[in-house]
C-alpha positions as CSV (number, residue, x, y, z in Angstrom):
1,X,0.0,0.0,0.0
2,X,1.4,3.2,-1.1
3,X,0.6,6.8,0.8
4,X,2.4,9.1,-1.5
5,X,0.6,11.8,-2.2
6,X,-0.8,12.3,-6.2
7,X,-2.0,15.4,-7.5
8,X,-4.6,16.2,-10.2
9,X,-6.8,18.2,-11.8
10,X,-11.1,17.2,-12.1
11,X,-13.3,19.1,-14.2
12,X,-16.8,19.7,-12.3
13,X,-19.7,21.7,-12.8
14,X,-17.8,24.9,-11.6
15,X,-14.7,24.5,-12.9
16,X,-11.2,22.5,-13.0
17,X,-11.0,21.0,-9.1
18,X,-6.9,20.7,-7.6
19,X,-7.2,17.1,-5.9
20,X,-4.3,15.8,-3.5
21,X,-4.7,12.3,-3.4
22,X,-2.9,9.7,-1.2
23,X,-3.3,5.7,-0.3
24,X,-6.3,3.2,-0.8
25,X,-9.2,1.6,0.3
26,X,-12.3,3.4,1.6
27,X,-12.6,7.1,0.7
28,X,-12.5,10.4,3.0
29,X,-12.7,13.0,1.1
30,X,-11.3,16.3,3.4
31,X,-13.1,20.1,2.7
32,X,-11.4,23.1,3.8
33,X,-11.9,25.9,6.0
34,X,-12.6,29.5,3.9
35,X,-10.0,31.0,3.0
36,X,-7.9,27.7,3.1
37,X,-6.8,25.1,0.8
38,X,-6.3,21.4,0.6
39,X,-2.7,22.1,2.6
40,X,-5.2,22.5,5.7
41,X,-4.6,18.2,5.7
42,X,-1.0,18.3,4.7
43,X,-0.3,16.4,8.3
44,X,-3.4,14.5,8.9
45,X,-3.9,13.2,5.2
46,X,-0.9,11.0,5.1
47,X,-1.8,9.6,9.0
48,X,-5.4,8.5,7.5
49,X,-3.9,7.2,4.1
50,X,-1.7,5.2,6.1
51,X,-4.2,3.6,8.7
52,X,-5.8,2.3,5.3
53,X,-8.0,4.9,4.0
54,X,-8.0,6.8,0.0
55,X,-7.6,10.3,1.2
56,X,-9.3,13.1,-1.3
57,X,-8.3,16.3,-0.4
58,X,-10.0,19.5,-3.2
59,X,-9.0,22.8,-3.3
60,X,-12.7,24.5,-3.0
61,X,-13.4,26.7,-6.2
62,X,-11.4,29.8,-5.7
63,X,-8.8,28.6,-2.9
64,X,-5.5,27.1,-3.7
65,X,-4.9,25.9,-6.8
66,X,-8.9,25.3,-8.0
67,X,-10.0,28.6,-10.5
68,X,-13.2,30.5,-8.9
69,X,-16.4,29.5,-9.9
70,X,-18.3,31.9,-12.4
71,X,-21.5,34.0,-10.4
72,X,-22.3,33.5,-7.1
73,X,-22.7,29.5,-6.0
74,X,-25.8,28.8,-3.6
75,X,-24.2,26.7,-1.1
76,X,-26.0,23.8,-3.3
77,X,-23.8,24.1,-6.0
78,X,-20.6,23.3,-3.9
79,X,-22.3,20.2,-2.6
80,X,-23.1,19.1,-6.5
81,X,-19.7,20.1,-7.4
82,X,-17.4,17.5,-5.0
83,X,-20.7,15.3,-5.6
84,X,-19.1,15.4,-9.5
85,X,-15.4,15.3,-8.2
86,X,-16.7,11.7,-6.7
87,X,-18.0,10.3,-9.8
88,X,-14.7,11.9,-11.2
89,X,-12.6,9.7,-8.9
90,X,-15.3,6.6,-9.4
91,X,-16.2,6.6,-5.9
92,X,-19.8,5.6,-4.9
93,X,-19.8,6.9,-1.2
94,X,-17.2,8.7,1.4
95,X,-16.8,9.3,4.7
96,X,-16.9,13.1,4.4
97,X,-14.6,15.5,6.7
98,X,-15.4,19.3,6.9
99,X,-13.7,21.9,9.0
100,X,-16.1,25.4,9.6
101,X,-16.9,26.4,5.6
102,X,-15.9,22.9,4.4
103,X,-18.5,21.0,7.5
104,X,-20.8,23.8,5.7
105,X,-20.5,22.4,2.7
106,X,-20.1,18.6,4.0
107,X,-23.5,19.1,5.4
108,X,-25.1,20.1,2.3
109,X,-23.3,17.2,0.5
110,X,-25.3,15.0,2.9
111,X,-28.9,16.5,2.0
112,X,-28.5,16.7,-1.7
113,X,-26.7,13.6,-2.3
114,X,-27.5,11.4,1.1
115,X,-26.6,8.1,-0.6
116,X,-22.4,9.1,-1.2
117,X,-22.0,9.9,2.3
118,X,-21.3,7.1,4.5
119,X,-20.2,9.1,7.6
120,X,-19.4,12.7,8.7
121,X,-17.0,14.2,10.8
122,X,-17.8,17.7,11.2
123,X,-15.7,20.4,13.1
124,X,-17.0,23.8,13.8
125,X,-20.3,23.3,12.3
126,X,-21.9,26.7,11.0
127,X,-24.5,27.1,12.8
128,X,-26.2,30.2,13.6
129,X,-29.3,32.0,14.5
130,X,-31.3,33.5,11.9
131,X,-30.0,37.1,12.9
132,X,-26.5,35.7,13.6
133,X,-26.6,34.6,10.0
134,X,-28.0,37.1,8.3
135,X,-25.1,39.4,10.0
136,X,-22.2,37.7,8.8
137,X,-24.0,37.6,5.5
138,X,-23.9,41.2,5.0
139,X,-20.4,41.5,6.3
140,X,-18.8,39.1,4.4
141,X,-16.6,41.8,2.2
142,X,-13.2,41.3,1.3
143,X,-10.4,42.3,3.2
144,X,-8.2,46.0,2.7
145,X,-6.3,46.2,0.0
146,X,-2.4,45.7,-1.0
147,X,0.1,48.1,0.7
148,X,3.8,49.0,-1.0
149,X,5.8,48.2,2.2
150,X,4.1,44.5,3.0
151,X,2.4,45.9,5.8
152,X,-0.8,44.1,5.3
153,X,0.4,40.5,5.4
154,X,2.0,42.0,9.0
155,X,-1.5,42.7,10.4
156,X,-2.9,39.5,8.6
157,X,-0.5,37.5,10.6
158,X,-1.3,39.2,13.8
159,X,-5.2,38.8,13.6
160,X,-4.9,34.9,12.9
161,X,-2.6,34.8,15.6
162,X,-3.6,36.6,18.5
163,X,-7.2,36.6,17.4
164,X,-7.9,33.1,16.0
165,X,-5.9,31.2,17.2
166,X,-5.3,33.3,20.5
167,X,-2.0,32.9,20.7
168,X,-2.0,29.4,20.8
169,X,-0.8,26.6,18.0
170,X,2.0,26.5,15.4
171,X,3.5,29.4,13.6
172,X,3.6,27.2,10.8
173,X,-0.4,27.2,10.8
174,X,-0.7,31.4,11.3
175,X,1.5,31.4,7.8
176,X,-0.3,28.5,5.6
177,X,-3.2,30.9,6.7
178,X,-2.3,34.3,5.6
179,X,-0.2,32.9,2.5
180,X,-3.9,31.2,1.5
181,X,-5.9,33.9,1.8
182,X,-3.4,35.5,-0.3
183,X,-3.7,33.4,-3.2
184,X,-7.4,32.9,-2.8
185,X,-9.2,33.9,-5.9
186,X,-12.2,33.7,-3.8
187,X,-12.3,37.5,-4.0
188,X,-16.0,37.9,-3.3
189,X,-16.0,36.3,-0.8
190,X,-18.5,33.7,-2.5
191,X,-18.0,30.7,0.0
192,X,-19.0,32.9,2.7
193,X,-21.8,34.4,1.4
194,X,-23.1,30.7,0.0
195,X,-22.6,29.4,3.7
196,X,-24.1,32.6,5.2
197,X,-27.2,32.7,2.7
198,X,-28.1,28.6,3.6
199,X,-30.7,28.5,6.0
200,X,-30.9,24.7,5.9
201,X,-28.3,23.8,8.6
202,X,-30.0,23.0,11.7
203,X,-33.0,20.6,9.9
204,X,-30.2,19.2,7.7
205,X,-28.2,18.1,10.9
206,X,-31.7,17.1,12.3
207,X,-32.4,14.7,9.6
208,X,-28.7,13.3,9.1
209,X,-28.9,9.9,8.8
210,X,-25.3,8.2,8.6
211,X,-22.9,8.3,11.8
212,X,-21.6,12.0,12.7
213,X,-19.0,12.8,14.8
214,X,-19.0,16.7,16.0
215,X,-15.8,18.2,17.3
């Protein structure tokens, strides 16, 4: 059994998909936090390949290496889209993983295509009262612009560390995270405002039907 890690390219209903792939048997596929990429699982992946597991790990339209989707997705369309990446890859069912955005979008996976999920593991589910949600609708905006001395990769650095991550964690993490949302192509912020715009969270998580693990 092999864990090395393959990369490719899946075209999908929005787009050309960036796929890290590693070792065999049942799938997981892995979605990313916003603005992440796939290189949110660099450590993990190879730890699941190698306890026997086919790791799929997509750059979401916009982040990493995956070209933005055209328009403004409906949370929907994400779901459809890794439902295509599957029949891509051949795979008739995964044990999906999705981290904030990415358990978002895991979730949604799970109503509109409840026979290729076998299992869910879910961390910082999105879930939000209907003012709550409506409120990070509207603010969802893209960040301040591009300054000539670097400055704002500086105050990037400092909000994900002192703020996020509250000054605990790896340094290593605080600069995956700004360099991602620097390359992000998301720059409407259209994974936010998919999430934010889904009302269907709570009675989706209601009527789940394969195992869930919350964390």
């Amino acid at each position: 059994m092999t864990t090395r890690e393959r990369r490719a390219y899946v075209d999908g209903p929005m787009g050309q998909t960036h796929v890290r792939e590693s070792g065999t048997g049942p799938v997981v596929l892995l979605l990313h936090q916003t603005p992440w990429f796939s290189v949110q699982y660099r450590h993990a992946q190879p730890l699941v390949a190698a306890a026997g597991y086919r790791c799929l790990a997509p750059d979401t339209p916009g982040f990493g290496f995956s070209p933005p989707p055209p328009g403004q997705p409906a949370l929907e369309d994400y779901a459809d889209h890794f439902a295509a990446l599957l029949d891509a890859q051949q795979v008739a069912e995964a044990v999906v993983v999705g981290h904030h955005t990415g358990a978002g979008m895991a979730l949604a996976l799970a109503r509109r295509h409840p026979r290729r999920v076998r299992g869910l593991v879910l961390h910082g589910v999105p879930l939000y009262a209907e003012a709550e949600r409506r409120a990070k609708h509207a603010a969802a905006a893209p960040a301040a612009g591009l300054e000539p001395d670097g400055s704002h990769l500086a105050r990037q650095f400092a909000l994900v560390r002192h703020k996020y991550q509250c000054d605990v964690g790896s340094l290593e993490g605080v600069q995956w995270s700004v360099l991602a949302s620097a390359i992000a192509e998301d720059r409407e912020f259209k994974a936010y405002k998919a999430l934010f715009a889904w009302p269907d969270a709570e009675s989706t998580i209601r009527a789940l039907r394969p195992p869930v693990l919350f964390v």
